[in-house]
Every structure is written in structure tokens, then in C-alpha cells.
PDB file with SEQRES, HELIX, SHEET and CRYST1 records, atoms N, CA, C and O in Angstrom:
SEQRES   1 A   48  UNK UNK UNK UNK UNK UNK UNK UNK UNK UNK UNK UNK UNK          
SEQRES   2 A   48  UNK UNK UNK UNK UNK UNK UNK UNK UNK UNK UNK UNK UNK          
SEQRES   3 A   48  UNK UNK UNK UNK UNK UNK UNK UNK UNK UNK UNK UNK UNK          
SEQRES   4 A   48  UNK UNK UNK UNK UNK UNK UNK UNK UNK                          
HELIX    1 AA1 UNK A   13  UNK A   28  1                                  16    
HELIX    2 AA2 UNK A   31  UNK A   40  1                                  10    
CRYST1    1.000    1.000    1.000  90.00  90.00  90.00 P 1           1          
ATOM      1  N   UNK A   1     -32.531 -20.034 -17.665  1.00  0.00           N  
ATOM      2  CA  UNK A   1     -32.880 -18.693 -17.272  1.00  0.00           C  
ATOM      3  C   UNK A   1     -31.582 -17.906 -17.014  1.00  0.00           C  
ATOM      4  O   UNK A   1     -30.567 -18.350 -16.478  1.00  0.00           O  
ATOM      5  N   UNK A   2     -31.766 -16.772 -17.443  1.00  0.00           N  
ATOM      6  CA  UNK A   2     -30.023 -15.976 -17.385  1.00  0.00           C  
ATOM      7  C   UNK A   2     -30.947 -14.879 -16.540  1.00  0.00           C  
ATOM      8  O   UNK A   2     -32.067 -14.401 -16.720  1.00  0.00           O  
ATOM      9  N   UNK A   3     -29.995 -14.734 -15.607  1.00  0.00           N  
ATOM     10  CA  UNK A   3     -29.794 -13.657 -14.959  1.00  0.00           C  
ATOM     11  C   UNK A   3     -29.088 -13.014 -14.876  1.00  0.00           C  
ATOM     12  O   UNK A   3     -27.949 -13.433 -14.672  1.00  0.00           O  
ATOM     13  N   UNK A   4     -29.383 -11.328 -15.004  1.00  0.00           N  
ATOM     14  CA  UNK A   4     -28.298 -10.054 -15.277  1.00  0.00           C  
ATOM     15  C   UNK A   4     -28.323  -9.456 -13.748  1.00  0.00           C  
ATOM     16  O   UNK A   4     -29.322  -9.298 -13.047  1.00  0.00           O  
ATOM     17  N   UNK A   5     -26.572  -9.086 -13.325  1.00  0.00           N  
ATOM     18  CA  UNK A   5     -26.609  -8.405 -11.940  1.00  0.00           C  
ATOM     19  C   UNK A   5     -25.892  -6.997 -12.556  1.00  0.00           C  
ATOM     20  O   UNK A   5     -24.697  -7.108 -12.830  1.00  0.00           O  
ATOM     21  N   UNK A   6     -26.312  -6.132 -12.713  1.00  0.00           N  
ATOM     22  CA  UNK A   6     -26.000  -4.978 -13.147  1.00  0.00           C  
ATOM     23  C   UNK A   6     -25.958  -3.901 -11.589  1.00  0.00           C  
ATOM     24  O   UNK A   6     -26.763  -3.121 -11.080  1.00  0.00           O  
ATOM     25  N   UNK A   7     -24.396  -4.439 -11.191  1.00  0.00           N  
ATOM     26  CA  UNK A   7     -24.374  -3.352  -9.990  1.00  0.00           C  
ATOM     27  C   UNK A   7     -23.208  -2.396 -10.414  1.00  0.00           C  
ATOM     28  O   UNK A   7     -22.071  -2.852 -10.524  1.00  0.00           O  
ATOM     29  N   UNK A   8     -23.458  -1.166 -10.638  1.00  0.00           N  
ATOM     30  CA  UNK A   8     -23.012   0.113 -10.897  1.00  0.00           C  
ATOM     31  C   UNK A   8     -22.387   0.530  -9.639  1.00  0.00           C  
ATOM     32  O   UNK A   8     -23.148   0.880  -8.737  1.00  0.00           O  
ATOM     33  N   UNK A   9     -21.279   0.546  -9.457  1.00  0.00           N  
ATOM     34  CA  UNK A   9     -20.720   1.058  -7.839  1.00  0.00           C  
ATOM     35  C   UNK A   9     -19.934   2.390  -8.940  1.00  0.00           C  
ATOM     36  O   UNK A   9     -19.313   2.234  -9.991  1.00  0.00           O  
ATOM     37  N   UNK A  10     -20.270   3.667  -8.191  1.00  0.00           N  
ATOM     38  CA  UNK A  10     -20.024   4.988  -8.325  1.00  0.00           C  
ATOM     39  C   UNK A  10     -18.588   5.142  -7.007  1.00  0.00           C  
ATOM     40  O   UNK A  10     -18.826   5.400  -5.828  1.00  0.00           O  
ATOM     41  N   UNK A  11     -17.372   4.948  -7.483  1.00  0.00           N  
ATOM     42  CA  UNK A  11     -16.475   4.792  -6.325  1.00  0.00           C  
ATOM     43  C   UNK A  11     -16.087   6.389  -6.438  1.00  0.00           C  
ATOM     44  O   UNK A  11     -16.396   6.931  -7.499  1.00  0.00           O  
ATOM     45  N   UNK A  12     -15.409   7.219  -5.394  1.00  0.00           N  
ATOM     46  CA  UNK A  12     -15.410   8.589  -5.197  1.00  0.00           C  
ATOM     47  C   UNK A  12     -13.598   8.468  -5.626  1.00  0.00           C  
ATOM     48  O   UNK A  12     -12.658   7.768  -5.248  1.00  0.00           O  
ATOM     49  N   UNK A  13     -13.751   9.317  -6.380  1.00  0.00           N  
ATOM     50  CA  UNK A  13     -11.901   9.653  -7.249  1.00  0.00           C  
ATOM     51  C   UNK A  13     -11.192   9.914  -5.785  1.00  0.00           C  
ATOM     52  O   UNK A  13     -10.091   9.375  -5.676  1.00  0.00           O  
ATOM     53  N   UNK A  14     -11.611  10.589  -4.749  1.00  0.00           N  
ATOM     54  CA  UNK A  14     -10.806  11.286  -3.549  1.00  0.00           C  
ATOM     55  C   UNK A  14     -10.492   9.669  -3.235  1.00  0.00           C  
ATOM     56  O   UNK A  14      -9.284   9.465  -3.118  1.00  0.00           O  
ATOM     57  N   UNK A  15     -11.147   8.739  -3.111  1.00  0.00           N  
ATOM     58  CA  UNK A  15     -11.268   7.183  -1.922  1.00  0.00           C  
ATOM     59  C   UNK A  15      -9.777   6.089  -3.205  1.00  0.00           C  
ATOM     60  O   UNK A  15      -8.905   5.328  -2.784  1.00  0.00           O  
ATOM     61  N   UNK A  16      -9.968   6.351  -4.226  1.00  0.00           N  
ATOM     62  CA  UNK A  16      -9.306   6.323  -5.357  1.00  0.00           C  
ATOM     63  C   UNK A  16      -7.673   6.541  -5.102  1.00  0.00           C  
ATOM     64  O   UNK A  16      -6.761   5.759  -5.369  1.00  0.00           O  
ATOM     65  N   UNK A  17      -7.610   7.832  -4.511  1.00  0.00           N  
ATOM     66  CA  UNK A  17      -6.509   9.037  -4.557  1.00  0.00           C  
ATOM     67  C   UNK A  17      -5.786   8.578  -3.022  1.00  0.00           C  
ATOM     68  O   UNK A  17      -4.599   8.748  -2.739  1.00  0.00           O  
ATOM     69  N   UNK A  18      -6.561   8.118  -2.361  1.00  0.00           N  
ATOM     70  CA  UNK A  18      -6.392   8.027  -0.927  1.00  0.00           C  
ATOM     71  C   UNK A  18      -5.897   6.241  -0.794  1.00  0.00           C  
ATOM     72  O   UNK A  18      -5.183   6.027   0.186  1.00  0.00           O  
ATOM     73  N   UNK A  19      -6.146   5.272  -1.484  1.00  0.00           N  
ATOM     74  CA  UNK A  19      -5.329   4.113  -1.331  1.00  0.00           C  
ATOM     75  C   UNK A  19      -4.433   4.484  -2.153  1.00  0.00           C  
ATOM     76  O   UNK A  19      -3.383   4.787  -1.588  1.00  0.00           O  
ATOM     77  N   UNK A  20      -4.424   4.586  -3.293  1.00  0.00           N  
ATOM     78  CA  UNK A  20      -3.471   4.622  -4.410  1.00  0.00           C  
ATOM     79  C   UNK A  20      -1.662   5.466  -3.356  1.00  0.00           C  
ATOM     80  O   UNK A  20      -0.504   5.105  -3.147  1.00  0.00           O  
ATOM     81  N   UNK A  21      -2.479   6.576  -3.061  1.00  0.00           N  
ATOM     82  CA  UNK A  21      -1.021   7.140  -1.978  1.00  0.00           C  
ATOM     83  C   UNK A  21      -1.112   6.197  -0.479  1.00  0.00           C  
ATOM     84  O   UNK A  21       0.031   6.128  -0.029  1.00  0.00           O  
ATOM     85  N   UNK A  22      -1.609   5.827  -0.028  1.00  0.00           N  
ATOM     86  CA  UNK A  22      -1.830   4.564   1.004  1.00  0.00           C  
ATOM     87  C   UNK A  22      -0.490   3.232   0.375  1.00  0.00           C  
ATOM     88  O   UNK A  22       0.482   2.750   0.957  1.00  0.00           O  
ATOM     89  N   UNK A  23      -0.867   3.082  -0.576  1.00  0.00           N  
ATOM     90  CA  UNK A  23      -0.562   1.723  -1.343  1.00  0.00           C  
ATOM     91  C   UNK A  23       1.799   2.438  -1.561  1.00  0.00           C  
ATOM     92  O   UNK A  23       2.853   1.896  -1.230  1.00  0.00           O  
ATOM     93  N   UNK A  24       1.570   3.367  -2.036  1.00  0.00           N  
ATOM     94  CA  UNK A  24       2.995   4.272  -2.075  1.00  0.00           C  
ATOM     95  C   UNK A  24       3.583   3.911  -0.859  1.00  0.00           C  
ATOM     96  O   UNK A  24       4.474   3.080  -0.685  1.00  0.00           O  
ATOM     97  N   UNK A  25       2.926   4.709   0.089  1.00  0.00           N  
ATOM     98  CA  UNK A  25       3.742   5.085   1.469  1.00  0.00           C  
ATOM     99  C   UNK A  25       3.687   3.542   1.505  1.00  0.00           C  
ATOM    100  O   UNK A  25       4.822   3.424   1.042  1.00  0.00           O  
ATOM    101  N   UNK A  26       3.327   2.381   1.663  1.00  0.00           N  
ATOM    102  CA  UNK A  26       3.459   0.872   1.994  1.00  0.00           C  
ATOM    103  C   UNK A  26       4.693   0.964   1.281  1.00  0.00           C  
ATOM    104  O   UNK A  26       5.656   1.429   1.891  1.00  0.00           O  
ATOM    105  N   UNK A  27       4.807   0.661   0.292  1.00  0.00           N  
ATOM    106  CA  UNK A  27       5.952   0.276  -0.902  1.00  0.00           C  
ATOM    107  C   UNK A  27       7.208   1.072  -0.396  1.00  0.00           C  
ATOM    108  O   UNK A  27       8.305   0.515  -0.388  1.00  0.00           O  
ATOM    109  N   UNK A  28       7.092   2.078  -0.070  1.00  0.00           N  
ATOM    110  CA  UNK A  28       8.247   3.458   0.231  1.00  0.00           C  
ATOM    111  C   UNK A  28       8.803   3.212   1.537  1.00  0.00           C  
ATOM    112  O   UNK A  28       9.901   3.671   1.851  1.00  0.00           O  
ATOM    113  N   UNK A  29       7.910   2.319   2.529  1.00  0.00           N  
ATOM    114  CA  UNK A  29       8.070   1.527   3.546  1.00  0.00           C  
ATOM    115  C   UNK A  29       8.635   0.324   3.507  1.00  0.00           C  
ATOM    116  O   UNK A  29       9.209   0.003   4.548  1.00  0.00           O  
ATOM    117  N   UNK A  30       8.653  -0.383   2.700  1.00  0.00           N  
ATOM    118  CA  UNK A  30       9.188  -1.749   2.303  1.00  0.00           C  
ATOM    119  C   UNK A  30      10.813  -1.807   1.865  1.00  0.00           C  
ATOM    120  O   UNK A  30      11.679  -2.667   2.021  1.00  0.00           O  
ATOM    121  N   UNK A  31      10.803  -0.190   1.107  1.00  0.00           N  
ATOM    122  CA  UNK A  31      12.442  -0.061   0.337  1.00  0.00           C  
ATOM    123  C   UNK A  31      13.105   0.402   1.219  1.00  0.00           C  
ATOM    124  O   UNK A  31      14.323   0.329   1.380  1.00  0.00           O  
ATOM    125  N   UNK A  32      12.106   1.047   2.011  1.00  0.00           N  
ATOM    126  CA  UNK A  32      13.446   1.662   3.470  1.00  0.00           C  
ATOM    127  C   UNK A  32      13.440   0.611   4.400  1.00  0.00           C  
ATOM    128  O   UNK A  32      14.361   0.849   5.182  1.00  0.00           O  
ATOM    129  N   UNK A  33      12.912  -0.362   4.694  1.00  0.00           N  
ATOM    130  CA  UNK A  33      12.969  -1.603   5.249  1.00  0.00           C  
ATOM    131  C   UNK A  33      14.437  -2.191   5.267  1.00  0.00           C  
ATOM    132  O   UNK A  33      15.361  -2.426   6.046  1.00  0.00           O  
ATOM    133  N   UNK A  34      14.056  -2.296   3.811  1.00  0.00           N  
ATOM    134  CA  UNK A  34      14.834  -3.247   2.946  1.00  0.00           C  
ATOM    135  C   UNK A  34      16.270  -2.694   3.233  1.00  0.00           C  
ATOM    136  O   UNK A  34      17.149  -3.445   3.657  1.00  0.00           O  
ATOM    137  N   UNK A  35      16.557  -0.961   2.921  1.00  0.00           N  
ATOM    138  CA  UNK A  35      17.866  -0.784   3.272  1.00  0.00           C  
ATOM    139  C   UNK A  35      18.201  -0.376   3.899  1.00  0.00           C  
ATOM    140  O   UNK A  35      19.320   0.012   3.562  1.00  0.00           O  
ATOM    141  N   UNK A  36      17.913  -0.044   5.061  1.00  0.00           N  
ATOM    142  CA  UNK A  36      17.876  -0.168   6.323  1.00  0.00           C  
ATOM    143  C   UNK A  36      18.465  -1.563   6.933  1.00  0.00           C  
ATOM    144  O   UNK A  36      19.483  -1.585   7.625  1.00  0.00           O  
ATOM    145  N   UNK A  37      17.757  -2.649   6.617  1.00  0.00           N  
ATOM    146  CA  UNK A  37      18.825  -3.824   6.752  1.00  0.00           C  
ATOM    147  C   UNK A  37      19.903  -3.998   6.046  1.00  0.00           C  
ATOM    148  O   UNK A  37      20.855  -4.571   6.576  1.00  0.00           O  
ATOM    149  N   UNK A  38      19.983  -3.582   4.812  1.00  0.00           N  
ATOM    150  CA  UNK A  38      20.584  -3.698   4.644  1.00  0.00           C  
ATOM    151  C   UNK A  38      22.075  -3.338   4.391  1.00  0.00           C  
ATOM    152  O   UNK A  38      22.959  -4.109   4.017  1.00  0.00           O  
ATOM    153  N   UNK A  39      22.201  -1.721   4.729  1.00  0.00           N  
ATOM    154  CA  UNK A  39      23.273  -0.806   5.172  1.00  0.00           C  
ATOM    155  C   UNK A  39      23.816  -1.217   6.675  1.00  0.00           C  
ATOM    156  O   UNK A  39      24.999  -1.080   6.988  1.00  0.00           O  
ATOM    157  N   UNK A  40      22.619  -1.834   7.738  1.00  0.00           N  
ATOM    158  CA  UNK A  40      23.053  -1.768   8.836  1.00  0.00           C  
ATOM    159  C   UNK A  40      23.212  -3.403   9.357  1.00  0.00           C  
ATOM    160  O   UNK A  40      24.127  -3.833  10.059  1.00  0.00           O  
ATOM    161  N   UNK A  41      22.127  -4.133   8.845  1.00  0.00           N  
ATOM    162  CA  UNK A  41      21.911  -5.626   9.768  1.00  0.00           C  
ATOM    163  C   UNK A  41      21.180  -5.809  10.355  1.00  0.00           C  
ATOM    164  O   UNK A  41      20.794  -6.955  10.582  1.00  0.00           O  
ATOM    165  N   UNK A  42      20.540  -4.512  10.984  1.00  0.00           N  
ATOM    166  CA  UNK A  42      19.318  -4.505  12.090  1.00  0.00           C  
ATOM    167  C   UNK A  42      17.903  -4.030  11.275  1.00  0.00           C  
ATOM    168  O   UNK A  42      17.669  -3.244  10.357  1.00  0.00           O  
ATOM    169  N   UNK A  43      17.135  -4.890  12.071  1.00  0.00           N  
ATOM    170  CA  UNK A  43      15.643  -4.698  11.463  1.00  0.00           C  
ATOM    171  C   UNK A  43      15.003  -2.613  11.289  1.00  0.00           C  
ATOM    172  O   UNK A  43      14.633  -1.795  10.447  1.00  0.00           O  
ATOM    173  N   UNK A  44      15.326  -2.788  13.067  1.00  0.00           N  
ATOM    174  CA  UNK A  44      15.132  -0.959  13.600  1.00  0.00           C  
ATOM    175  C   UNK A  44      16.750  -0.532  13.822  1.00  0.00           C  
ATOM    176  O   UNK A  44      17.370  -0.983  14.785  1.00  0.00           O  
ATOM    177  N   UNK A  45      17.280   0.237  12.999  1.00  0.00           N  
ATOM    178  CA  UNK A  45      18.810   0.800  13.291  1.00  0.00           C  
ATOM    179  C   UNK A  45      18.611   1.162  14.719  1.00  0.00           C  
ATOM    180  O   UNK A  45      17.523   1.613  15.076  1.00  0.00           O  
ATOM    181  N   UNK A  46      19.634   0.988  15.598  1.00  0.00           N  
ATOM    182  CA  UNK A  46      19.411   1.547  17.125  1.00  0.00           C  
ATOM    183  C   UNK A  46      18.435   1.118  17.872  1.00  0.00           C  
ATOM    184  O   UNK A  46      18.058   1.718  18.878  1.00  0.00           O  
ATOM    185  N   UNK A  47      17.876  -0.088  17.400  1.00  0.00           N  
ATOM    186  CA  UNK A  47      16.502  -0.531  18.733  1.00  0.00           C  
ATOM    187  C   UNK A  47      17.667  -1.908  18.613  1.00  0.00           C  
ATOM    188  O   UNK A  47      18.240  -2.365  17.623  1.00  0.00           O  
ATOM    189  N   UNK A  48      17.730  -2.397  20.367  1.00  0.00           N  
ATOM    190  CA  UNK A  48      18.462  -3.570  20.535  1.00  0.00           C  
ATOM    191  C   UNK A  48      17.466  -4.502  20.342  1.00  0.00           C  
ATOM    192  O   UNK A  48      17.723  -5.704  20.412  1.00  0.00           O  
TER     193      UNK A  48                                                      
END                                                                             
């Protein structure tokens, strides 16, 4: 017996638009991380 699951999810382009720049600012966060340590040594420049 075959069974068909035909679920159609209608996702909203805005919810789309809204991780996709979510997912950026992460990444854009990661490179200033990154040199941030690595210009200075410290995780937070100026936090002891």
C-alpha cells in the first residue's frame, strides 16, 4: 500500500526575507568576531 503525504506549506516571502537577513547579521557577526581577535587578542576589545 503506498501512501501519498502531499503537504503544501505556503511559507510567506516577508518570513523568507527575515531569516535570510537574520542568517547575514549572524555571519557579519562571526567576521567581526573573528577580527576583532584578531587585530587585538581579546574576545570583547576593552572588556577585562
Amino acid at each position: 500500500m503506498i501512501t501519498q503525504n502531499n503537504n503544501n506549506r505556503n511559507i510567506d516571502p516577508e518570513k523568507v526575507t527575515a531569516e535570510r537577513l537574520n542568517g547575514y547579521a549572524a555571519l557579519f557577526g562571526c567576521i567581526a568576531l573573528v577580527g576583532a581577535y584578531a587585530t587585538t587578542g581579546q574576545i570583547i576589545p576593552g572588556f577585562v
